[in-house]
N, C-alpha and C positions, 0 to 999 in steps of 0.2 A: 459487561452489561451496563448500560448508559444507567444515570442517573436518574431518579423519576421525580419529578418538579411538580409540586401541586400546583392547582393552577390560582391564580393572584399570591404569588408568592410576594414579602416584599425585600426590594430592590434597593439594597446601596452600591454606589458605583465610584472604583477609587477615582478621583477623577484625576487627580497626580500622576498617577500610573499611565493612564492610559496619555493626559496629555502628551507626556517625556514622548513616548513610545510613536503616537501622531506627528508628535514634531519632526522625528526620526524617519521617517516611512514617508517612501513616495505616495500619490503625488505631490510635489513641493509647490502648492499652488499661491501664487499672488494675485489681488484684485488689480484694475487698471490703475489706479491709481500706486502700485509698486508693495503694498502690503502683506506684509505673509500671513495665506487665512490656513494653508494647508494643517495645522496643527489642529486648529480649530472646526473644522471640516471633515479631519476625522471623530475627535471626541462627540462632535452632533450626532455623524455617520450611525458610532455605538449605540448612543442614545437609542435615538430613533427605530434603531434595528430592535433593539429592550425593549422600549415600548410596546412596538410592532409581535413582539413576540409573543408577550408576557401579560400583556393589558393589565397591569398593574394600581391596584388605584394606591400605595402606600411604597414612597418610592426618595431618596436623598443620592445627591451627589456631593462627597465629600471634598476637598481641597488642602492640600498643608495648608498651614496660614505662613503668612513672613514672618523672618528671625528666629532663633534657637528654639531648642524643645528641652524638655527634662533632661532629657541623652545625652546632651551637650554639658550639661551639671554633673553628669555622670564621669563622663567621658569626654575631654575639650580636645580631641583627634574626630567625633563619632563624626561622618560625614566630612571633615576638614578640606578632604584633597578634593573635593568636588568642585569643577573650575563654575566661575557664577555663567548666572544662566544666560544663554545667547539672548540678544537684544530682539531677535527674530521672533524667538517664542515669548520673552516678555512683552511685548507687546499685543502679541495674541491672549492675554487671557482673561483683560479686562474685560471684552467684544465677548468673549466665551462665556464667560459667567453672565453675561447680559441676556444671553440666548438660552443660556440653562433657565434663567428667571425668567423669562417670557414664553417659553415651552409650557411654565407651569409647575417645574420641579423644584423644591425643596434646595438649597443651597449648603451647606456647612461647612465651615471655617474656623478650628479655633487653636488660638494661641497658646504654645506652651506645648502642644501635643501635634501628632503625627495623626496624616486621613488614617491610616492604622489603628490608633488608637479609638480615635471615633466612630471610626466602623466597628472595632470587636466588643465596643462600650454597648453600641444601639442591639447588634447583633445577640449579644447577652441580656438584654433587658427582654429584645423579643422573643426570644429561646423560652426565657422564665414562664413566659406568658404561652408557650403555645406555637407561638410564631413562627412560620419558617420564611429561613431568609437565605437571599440567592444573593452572595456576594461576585458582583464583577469586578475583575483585576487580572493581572498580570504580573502579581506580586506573590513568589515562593511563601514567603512569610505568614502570607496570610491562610495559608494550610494549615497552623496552630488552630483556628478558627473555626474548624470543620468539626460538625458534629450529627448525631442525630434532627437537629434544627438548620442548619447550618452547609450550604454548598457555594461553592467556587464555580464561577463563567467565566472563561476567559472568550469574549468576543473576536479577537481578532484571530486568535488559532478556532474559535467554536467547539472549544475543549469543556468538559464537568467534573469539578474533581468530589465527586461525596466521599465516607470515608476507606470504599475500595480501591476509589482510586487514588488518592495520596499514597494509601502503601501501593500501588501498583508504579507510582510516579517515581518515588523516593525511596520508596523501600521501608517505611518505618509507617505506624499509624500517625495520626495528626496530634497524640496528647504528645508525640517525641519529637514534633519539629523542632521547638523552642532549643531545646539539647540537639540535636539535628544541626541545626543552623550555629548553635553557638559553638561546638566542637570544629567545625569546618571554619567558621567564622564569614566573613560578607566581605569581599572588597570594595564594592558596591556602595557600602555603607561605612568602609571603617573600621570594620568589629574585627578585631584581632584574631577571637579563636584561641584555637591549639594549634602550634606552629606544627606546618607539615602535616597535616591532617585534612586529608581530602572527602568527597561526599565519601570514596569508598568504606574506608576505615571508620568514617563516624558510621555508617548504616552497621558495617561489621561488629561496633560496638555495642551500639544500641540493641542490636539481633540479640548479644548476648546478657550484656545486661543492660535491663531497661532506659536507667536514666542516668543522669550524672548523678545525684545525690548517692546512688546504689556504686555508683563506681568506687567514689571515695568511703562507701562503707567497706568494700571488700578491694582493694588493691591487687590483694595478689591474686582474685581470680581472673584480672584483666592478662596476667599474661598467659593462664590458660586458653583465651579466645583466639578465634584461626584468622590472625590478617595478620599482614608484615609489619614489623618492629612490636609486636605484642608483649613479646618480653622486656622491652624498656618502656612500655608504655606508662608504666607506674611511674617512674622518676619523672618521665614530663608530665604527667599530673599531678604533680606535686609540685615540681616546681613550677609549674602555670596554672598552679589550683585559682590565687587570685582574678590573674588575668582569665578564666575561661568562666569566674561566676561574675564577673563583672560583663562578659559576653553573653551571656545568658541574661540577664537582666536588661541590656539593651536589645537583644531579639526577642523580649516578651513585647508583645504586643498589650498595653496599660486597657484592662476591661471595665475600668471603675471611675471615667472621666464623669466631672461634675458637667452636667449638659443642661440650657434650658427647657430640651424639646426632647417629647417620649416617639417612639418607635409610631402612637396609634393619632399621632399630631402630623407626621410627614406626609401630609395625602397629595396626592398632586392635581393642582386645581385647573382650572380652564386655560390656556394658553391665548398670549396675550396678541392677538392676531396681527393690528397694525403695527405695535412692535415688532415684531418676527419678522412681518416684511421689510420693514427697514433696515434692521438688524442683516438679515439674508440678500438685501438689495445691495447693501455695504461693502461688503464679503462678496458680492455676487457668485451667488448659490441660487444661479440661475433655476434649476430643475427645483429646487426644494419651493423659489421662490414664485415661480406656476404654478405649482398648486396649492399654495397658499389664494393665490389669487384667483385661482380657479372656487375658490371656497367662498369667497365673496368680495365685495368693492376693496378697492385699492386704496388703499390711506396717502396721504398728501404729500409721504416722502419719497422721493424718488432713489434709485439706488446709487447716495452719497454724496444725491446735488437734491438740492432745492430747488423744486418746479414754482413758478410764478403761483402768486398767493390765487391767480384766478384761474388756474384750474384746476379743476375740480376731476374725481375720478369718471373716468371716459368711460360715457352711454353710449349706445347704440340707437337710445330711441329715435334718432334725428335723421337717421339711415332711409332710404328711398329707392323703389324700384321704379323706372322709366317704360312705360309698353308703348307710349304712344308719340310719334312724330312731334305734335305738338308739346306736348310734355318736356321733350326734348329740346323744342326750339325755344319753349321757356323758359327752362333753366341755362341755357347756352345768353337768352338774351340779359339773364342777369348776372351773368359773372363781370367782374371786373376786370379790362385788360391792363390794368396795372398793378395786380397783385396774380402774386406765384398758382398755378393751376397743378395740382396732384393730379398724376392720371398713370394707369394702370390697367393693362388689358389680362384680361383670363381667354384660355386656349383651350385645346383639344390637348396639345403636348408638350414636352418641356424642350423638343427639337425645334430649332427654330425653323428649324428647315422644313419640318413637318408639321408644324406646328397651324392651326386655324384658328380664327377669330371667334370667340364664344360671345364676349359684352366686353365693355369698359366701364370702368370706375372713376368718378371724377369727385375732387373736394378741392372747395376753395376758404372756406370757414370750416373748423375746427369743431365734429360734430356732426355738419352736415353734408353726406358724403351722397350720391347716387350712384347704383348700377344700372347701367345700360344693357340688358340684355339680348343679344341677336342670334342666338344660333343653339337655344336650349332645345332639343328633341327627346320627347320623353310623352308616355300616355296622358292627356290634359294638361297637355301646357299650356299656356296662356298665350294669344296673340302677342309675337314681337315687333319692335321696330324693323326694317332690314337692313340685314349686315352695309348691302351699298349703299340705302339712306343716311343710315348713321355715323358711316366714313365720309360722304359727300358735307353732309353737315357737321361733320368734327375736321376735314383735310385746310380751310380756310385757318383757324385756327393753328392746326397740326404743325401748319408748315409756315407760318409768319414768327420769323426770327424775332418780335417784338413781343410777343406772346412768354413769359416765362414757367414752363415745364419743368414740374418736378418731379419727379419717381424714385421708385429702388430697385436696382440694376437695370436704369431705364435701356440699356445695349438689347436688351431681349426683346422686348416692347417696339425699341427702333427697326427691331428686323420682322417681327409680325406684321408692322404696318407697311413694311419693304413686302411686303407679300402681296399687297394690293396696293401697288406703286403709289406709297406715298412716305415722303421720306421727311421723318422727324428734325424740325429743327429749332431754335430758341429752348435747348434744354440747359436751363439754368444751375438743376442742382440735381444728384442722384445721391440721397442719402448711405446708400451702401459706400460710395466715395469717398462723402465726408466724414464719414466713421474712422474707416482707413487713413484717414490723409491726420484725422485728429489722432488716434491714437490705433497704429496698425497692429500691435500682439494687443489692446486690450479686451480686443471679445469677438465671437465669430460678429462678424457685420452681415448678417440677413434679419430681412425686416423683425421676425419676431422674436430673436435674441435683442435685438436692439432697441425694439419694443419695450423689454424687462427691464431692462438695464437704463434707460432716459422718460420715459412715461411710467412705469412701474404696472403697465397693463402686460398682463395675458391674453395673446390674441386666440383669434379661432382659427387651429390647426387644420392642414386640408385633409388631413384622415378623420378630423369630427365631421366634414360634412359628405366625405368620397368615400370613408374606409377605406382598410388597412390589404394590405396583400395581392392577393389573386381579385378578390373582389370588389378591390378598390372601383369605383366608378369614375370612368372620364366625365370634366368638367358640363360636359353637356347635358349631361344624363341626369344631372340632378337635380333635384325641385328647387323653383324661384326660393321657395321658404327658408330651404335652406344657404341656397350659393348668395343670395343677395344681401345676406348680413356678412357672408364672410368677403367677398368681393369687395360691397363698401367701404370696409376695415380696411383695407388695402389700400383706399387712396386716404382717407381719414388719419389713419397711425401715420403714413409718406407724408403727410402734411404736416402732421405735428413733430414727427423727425426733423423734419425740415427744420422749421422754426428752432427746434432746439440745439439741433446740429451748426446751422449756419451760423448761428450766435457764436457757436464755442470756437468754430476753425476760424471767426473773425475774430477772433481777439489777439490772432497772430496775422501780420500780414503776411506771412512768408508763407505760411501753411494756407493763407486765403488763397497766393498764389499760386501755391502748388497743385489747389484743389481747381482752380478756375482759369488758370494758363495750360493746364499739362494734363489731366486726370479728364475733366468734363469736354475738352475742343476734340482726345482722344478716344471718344466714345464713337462717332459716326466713321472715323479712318480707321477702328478697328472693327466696325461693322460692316462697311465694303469690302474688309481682307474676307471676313468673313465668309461675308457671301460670295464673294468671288471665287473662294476655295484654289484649289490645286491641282493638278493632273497627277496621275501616276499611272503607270503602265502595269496593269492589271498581270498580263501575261508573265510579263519579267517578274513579280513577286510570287506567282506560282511556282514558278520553276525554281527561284533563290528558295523558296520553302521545301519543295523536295529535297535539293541540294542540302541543307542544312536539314532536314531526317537523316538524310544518308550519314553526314556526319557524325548528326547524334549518335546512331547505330553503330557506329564505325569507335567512337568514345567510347560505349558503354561495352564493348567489349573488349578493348583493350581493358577497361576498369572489371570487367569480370574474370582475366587472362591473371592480373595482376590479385584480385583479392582469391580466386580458385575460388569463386562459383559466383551465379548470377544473385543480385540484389537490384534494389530502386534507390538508385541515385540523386532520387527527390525524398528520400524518407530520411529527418538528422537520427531517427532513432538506428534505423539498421547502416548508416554511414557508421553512427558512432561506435556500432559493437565490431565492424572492418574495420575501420581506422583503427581504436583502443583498446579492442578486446583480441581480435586476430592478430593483426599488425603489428600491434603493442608501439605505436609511436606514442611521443610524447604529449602531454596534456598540457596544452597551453593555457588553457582558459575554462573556468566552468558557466555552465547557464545557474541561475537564481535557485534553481532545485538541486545543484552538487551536479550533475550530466557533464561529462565532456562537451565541451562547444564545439558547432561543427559550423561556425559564423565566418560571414568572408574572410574576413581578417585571420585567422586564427588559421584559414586552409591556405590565404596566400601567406603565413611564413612558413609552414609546413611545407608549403609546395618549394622554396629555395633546396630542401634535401630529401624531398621524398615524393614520386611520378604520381598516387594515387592521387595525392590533394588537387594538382595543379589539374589531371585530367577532369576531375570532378568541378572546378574552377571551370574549364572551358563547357564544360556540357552544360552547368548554367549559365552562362553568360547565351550561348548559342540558343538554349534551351527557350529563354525569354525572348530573345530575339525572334524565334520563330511565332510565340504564341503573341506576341504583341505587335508587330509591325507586320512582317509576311502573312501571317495568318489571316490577319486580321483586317489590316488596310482593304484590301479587298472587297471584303463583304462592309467597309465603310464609304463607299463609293455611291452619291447621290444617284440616282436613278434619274431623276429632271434634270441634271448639271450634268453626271458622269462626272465628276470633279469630289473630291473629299473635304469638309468644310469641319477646322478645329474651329474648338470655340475658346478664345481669350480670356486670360482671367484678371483683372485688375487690382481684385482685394483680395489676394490670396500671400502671394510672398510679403515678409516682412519689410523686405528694403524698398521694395519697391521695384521690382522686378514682374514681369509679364511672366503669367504661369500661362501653360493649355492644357486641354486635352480632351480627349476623344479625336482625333489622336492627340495623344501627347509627341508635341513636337519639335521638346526641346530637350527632351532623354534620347532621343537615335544616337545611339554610340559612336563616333569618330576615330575610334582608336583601335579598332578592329577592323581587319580587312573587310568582313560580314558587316560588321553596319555602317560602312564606306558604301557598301555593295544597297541598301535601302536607300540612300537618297540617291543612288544611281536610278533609281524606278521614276523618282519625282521629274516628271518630263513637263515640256511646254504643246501647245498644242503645233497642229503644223503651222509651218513659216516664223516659229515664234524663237526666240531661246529664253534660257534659264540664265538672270545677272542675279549674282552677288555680291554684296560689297557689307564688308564688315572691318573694324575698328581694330586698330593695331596696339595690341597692349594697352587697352584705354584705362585698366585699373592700376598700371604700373603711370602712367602720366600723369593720373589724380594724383598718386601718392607721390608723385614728384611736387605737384601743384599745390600740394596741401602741406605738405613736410618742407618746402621750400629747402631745401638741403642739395647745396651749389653743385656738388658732384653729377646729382640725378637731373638735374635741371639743364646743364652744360652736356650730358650724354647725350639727351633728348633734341636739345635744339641744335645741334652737331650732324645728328642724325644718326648714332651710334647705332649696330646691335647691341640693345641693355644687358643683354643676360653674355655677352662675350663683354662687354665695361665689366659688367658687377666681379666677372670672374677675373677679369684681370687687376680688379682691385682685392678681389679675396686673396688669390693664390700670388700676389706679387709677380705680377710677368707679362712681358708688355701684348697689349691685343692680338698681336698678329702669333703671338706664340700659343693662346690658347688651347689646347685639346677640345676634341668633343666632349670627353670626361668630364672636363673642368667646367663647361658651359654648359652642360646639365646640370650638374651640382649647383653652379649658379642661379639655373633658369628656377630648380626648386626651393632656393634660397629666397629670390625673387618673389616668387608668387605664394611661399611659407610664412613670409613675413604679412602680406596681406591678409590670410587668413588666421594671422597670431597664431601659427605653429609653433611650436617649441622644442627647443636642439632634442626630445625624445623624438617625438611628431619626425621632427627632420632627417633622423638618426634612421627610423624605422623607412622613409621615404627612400632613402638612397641607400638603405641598407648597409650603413658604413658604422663603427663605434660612436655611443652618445658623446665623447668626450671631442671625437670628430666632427661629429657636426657643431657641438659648443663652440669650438675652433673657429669654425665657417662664420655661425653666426658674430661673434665677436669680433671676429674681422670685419666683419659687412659693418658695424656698427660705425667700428671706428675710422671705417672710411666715407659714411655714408652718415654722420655723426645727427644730419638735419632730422637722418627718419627717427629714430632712438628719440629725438629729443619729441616729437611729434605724437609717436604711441606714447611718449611718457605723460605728455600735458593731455592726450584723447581720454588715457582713462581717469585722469583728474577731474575731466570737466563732467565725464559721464558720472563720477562718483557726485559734484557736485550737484548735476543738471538731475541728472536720473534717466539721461538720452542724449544722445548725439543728433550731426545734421549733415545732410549735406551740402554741396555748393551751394543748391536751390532752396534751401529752407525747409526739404523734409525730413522728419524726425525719425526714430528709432527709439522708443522707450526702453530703460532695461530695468525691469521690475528687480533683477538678483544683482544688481551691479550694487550692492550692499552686503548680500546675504551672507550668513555669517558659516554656510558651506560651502566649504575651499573652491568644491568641482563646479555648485552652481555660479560661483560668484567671476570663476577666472573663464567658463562660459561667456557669460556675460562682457567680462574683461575683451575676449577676443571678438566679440559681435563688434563692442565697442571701435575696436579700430578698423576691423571691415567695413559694418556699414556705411560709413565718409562715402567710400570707396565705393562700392556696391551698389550703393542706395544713386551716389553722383553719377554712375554709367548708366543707372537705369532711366536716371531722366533724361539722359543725355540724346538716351538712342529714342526714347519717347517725344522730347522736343524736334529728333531728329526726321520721326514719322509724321509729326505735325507741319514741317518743313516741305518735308518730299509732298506729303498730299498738295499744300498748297501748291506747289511748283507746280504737278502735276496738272492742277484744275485751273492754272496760268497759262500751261502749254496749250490748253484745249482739244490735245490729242490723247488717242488713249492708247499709243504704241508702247506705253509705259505701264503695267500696273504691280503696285502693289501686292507682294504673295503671303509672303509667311514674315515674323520675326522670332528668331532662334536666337539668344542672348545677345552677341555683341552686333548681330549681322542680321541685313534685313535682303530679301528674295524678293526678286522680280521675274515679272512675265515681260519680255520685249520684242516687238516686232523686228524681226533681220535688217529690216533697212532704218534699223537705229544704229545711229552711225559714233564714233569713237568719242567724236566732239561732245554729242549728248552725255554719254557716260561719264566724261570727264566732268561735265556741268553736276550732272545729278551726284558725283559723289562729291565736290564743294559744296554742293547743300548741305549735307552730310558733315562736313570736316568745319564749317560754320554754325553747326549745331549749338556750340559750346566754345565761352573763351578762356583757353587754361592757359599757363603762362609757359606753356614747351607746346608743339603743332600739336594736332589734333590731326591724326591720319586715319585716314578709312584706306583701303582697299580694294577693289574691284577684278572678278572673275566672272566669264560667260562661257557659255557651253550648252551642250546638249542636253542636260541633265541638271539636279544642284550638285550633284559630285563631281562632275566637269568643269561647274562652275564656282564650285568652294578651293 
């Protein structure tokens, strides 16, 4: 039976406890700025949830204080071995008690004593009086503490212990923890105990006789008692009589500290609003910090920068609806064209393909934003402008390169106004970009995260003015009253991003250039990929999709032949009770709740000595294949094009790499016959073929380029195959003697080293002994002495910098490239010497699209276009009678892209298909 909690119980909360225990416990969150708030983020979390529960008006959160306690006078071992505390969590908990004080809550700290003490002090005063109190913690100890007044929370399990449940937990009531705990002793803490005396025997003791005192009254009844060594139990209680009341005296919790403040003084007062925002702006504690600011005006700190003394928190009142032609031609005649224009369209849909013109939002002062409305339908709407007057009078504008455009994720925007042929250009800045290029892990970069986090406004969500779900309302649908404040906000906040944005990526030139050479010239050549889309042969991915049923089927029976009877090979529960409970293979791995893991990894090394894993292995891979590419592509086929149109992502990957999707079109698998078999479908139209041309080891050439290390540099400009060098430097033997063997081991040595693999990592990859691949890699070093020296000075600079760069000056932050967690920090460690690498191919093939385009709109033919880009390699549509010479041209463009000091090779394949032509 649960415990029954009056209601405003009051509320101490250990906050020692719980910090430890936060700091411990994913997520390991860091702000942008590299900070670890995760510790702190959970102790709020608790908070908050306490409050939330309990609405408490008489409420303390306690704290050790620093330096020794009484215990320490007692006992100079008590706590000893405890190593000091990681830098990660000392640092969090000034920021923490700041937030505890600004919430409003009671703080306590005192020296000389343990939060322990201070809780069972206050806890006893309020008992005397009546009082019941609801101790939160996670601390065994504080089960002495338990009484008729008196329960235990543990928050993060959502456990209650009153006094049934201590003896249900422990086995003993709560007046017997103290002897409890001192008989077993803490290592925890130190406390010695009774040697060899575990919970069992102490509970076995205490069952019989109650407490220590009664033991040493009666010795010899202890070896009447039913637990093992009973009969010597008297001689080690005697001779560890000292040692076990010396134990007992430290596992009391001290109820009699001299305090300044009584139990009916601890009330918890108003919370201190513009601090909390700051404080949570800091930490960015985005969610916490909306609705703070959803409560009322924004105070003047921004989250951990200081916004200019002039301004002021962001009104709306300056916001404007346009209905009238002239209206329109008013405020068009007063804008300045020499200052930046914020503009922003709203739609029917978030397809650009389907997507229709609602209004526009324009802001060129800060405040003063208008919506344009053209295409609201709804009962009593208001006369609008029309949609073809307001483009006719916004396309002069639109499209004068002289004009400076700013937006966020202006690529969307560019392809709406591509829908009534007008094509966006003098786009200056897209603040989703500049987020990215300034710092790409510090925070999603869509307007209203970005909002929070540099203005410290909470915008208006488009489910406050559309709603949520099934019901949500298309943009059209909904009243001037409401769309036109949230619209305006839209060019207003883009504007003031702007301004704050562009300040900050200029204070680097290399990051200016990253953002305004590479990132913004890349928005209109990936919005005609766009639109241009793909073909694929609809027929041919019907039949691969049957084809691959049949398979499925043809799998899951052999997987039924083999476990004796039919199961679902998508369920890890009934995989796990075949595999480990039938089967009885071995348990490699557990999930988080003790389960057998039934994770890729863990079925491909099962699958090396046992058929069910490995067939279960192909039915997913085949499995996805069907529901995401054959299934699917199909029914993603434009209906006005007939062509499939991904959409590009630019602020998504951390290096700096092009994500897509719908389709995602840089997962089709390569390495199975079956998804060789999907880009077989991607056809050209007639008379056309399919060119591709993609980069030859271009992350092995940076890391020659970068590591300057003479061996890789002399392979490369030689023209070697690297992975038949590498091997003939590992294995001692000269090239022409290689093995295949030996030049796969190499080729995974090669590309293990880029992603800071390590002889396990490599061990597991080639499936050979760890000591084997150590071998491998130590040879590679010390023949290859430049790279060694190269990762060794990358993660120096990363520890110094707090990020790396690439050739082009863009960054990689590593918030853990400190943390004082081995796995988070050699994470971090390995990002460090990828990104160079990673981050330098992604601009490279990105410089390299801005090249082709130009060429392209040089050639002034269009037998050339542009299709897809799928990591190192970019897809073309070309006319047949593009002749060898062309292709040879357009892949110098290409191979010109970038000056690295070993060639720079692309590649080139044409065909019928991209699988012909890859």
């Amino acid at each position: 039976m649960a415990a029954d909690i009056p209601q405003n119980p009051f509320i101490l909360v250990d906050g020692s406890s719980y910090l430890f225990r936060a700091f411990h416990a994913p997520p390991h969150l860091t702000n942008s700025a590299g900070e670890p708030t995760g510790a702190i983020y959970g102790v709020v979390n608790m908070l908050r949830s306490l409050l939330k529960r309990y609405q408490p008006s008489h409420m303390a959160v306690v704290f050790d204080a620093k330096g020794p306690t009484f215990r320490n006078d007692i006992y100079s071992e008590y706590k000893a071995h405890r190593p000091p505390m990681p830098d990660d969590l000392r640092v969090q908990i000034e920021p923490l008690h700041n937030i505890i004080k600004a919430m409003g809550l009671p703080l306590i700290s005192i020296e000389g004593v343990e939060a322990d003490d201070v809780i069972g002090t206050l806890a006893k005063k309020a008992g005397e009086k009546g009082r019941f109190t609801l101790i939160s913690t996670g601390d065994k100890d504080m089960a002495q503490l338990v009484n008729e007044h008196v329960v235990l929370i543990n928050t993060m399990t959502d456990t209650v212990l009153d006094r049934a449940g201590v003896k249900d937990k422990f086995g003993v009531n709560p007046e017997q923890i103290i002897d409890y705990l001192a008989l077993m002793g803490d290592s925890s803490d130190n406390i010695p105990g009774l040697p060899k005396v575990g919970e069992k025997t102490a509970v076995a003791m205490l069952q019989g006789i109650p407490s220590i005192d009664e033991l040493y009254q009666d010795l010899d009844a202890v070896k009447a008692l039913d637990f093992r060594g009973a009969k010597k139990m008297p001689e080690k209680l005697e001779e560890f009589r000292e040692q076990l009341l010396m134990s007992r005296t430290l596992a009391t919790i001290k109820c009699d500290v001299e305090l300044s403040c009584e139990p009916e003084g601890l009330t918890i007062s108003e919370a201190n609003h513009d601090e909390l925002v700051n404080l949570y702006g800091k930490c960015e504690f985005r969610r916490w910090l909306g609705e703070l600011l959803e409560q009322g005006a924004a105070t003047d700190q921004a989250l951990g920068e200081e916004p200019p003394a002039e301004q002021p928190a962001i009104s709306r009142d300056g916001y404007r609806t346009l209905l009238t032609e002239s209206d329109v031609k008013a405020f068009l005649e007063n804008l300045d064209s020499n200052q930046p224009l914020a503009f922003d369209t709203e739609t029917t849909s978030l397809n650009y393909m389907e997507a229709e013109l609602v209004g526009v939002s324009l802001a060129q002062k800060a405040g003063e934003a208008v919506y344009i409305p053209v295409a609201h339908d709804y009962p009593g709407v208001p006369e609008q402008v029309s949609r073809e007057r307001l483009l006719a009078l916004l396309e002069p504008l639109l499209t004068d390169p002289n004009w400076k455009k700013v937006g966020q994720n202006l690529k969307y925007d560019a392809h709406i106004l591509r829908r009534y042929d007008i094509r966006l250009v003098g786009i200056y800045n897209d603040t989703m970009l500049a987020s990215y290029v300034f710092n790409s892990v510090g925070s999603r970069h869509d307007m209203d995260t970005l909002s929070l986090q540099y203005l410290n406004h909470k915008t208006i969500s488009y489910e406050q003015v559309a709603g949520k779900g099934a019901k949500q309302l298309r943009f059209d649908h909904i009243a001037l009253e409401e769309a036109a404040p949230y619209a305006a906000e839209d060019a207003d906040i883009t504007l003031r991003l702007h301004q704050t944005l562009w300040q900050k990526v200029g204070e680097s030139e290399e990051l200016k250039s990253v953002l305004t050479d590479i990132e913004l010239p890349l928005i209109p050549v990936l919005c005609d990929m766009e639109q241009r889309g793909v073909r694929v042969d609809v027929q041919q991915l019907k039949q691969q999709s049957h084809e691959l049923g049949e398979k499925l089927q043809q799998l899951e029976q052999k997987a039924y032949e083999i476990a004796g009877k039919e199961f679902n090979l998508g369920s890890p529960k009934q995989l796990q009770e075949i595999l480990f409970e039938q089967l009885q293979l071995p348990v490699i791995k557990k999930t988080p709740k003790g389960a057998p893991s039934t994770a890729e990894e863990v079925l491909q090394e099962l699958a090396h000595d046992y058929p069910l894993p490995d067939i279960i292995l192909q039915h997913r891979s085949m499995s996805k294949l069907k529901s995401t590419y054959t299934d699917k592509l199909p029914k993603m086929v434009n209906p006005r094009t007939n062509r499939i149109h991904t959409s590009y992502h630019q602020a998504v990957a951390a290096t700096g790499r092009l994500s897509s999707s719908e389709p995602n079109l840089q997962n089709i698998p390569i390495r199975t016959e079956e998804g060789r078999r999907v880009r077989k479908a991607f056809v050209p139209e007639q008379g056309n073929r399919i060119l591709a041309i993609d980069y030859s080891q271009i992350e092995l050439r940076i890391m020659a380029h970068l590591s300057q290390d003479k061996a890789l540099l002399e392979a490369f400009a030689t023209g070697q195959d690297i992975h038949r060098a590498t091997a003939a430097e590992v294995f001692s033997v000269a090239p022409e003697d290689v093995t295949d063997n030996q030049r796969r081991s190499a080729k995974a040595v090669n590309f293990g080293l880029i992603y800071g693999m390590s002889a396990f990592g490599l061990a597991r990859q080639l499936d050979i002994p760890r000591h084997e691949a150590q071998h491998y890699m130590d040879k590679y070093f010390e023949r290859f002495p430049g790279v060694l020296t190269y990762m060794e000075q990358t993660r120096e600079t990363a520890r110094q910098q707090g990020y790396v760069k690439t050739l082009f000056g863009r960054r990689l932050q590593l918030p853990d490239i400190k943390a004082s967690n081995g796995a988070r920090r050699k994470a971090a460690e390995r990002a460090a010497i990828n990104a160079p690498m990673q981050g330098t191919a992604a601009d490279i093939i990105k410089r390299a699209m801005l090249a082709v385009a130009d060429w392209i709109t040089q050639r002034g033919n269009d037998d050339i276009q542009m299709l897809m880009q799928v990591h190192d390699e970019l897809v073309f549509e070309v006319a047949e009678t593009v002749d060898q010479s062309v292709i040879d041209e357009l892949v110098d463009v290409m191979e010109q892209a970038a000056k690295l000091d070993v060639p720079l090779i692309a590649e080139a394949g044409i065909g019928g298909s991209w699988e012909e032509a890859h």
